[in-house]
C-alpha positions in Angstrom: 81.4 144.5 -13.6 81.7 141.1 -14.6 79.2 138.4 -13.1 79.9 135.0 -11.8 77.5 132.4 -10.7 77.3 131.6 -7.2 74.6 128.6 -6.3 73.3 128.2 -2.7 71.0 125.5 -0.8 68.4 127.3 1.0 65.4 125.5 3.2 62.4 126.2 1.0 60.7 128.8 3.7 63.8 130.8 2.8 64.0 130.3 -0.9 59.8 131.5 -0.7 60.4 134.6 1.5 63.0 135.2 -1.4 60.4 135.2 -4.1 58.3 136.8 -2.5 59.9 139.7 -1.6 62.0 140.0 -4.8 58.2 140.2 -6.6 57.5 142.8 -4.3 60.0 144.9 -5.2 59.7 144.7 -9.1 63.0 142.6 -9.1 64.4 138.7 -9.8 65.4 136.7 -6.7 69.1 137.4 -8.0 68.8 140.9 -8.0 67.2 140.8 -4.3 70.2 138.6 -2.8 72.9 140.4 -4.8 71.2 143.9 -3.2 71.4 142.2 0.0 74.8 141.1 0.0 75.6 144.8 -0.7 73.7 146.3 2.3 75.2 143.8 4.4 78.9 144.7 3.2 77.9 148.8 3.3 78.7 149.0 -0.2 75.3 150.3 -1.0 75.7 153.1 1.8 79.4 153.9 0.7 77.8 154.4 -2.9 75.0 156.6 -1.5 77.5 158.8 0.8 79.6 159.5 -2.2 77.1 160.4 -4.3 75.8 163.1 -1.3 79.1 164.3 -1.5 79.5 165.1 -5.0 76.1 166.5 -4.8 77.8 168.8 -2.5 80.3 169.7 -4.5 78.5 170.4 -7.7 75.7 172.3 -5.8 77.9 174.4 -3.1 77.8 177.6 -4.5 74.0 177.1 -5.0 73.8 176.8 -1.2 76.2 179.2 -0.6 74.0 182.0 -2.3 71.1 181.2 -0.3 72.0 180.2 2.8 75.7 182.2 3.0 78.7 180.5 5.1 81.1 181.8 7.8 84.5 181.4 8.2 84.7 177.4 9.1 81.8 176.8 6.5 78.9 176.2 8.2 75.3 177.8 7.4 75.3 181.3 9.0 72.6 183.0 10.6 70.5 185.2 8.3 67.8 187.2 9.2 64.3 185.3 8.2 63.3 186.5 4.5 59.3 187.6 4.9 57.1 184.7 3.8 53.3 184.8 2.5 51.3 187.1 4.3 53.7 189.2 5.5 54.9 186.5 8.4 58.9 185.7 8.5 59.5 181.9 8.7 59.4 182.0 12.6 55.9 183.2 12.4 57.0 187.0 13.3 55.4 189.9 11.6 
């Protein structure tokens, strides 16, 4: 994506708390606003939701296999498998 230059006036509490916390998190003060500006629009949690999703896809069959499905999709109920000594996940011998 192609970059432009944006300059702003900040009061110089602001422009230190921007430092500072862009040091903090390994990043340059441009980084830390541009990552801002994206939370604030959602853009960061649209990429993250798609992501989940094709994680989804490409995984489904994985989860399928251990977990099964029903009719509408959803997890079914499976009997507990046995754990570590002999104790199903509910605790249950």
């Amino acid at each position: 994506m192609a970059k432009t230059q944006l300059n702003v006036r900040v009061d110089e509490d602001t422009a230190r708390a921007a430092r500072e916390r862009a040091l903090a998190r390994g990043m340059s003060v441009n980084r830390y606003i541009e990552e801002l500006v994206k939370q604030d629009t959602g853009e960061v949690g649209h990429t993250f939701v798609e992501a989940a999703a094709d994680f989804m896809k490409q995984y489904e069959s994985v989860f399928a296999e251990e977990f099964g499905t029903d009719r509408e999709g959803r997890v079914s109920a499976r009997p507990a498998k046995e754990g570590r000594g002999g104790r199903t996940s509910e605790g249950r011998r």
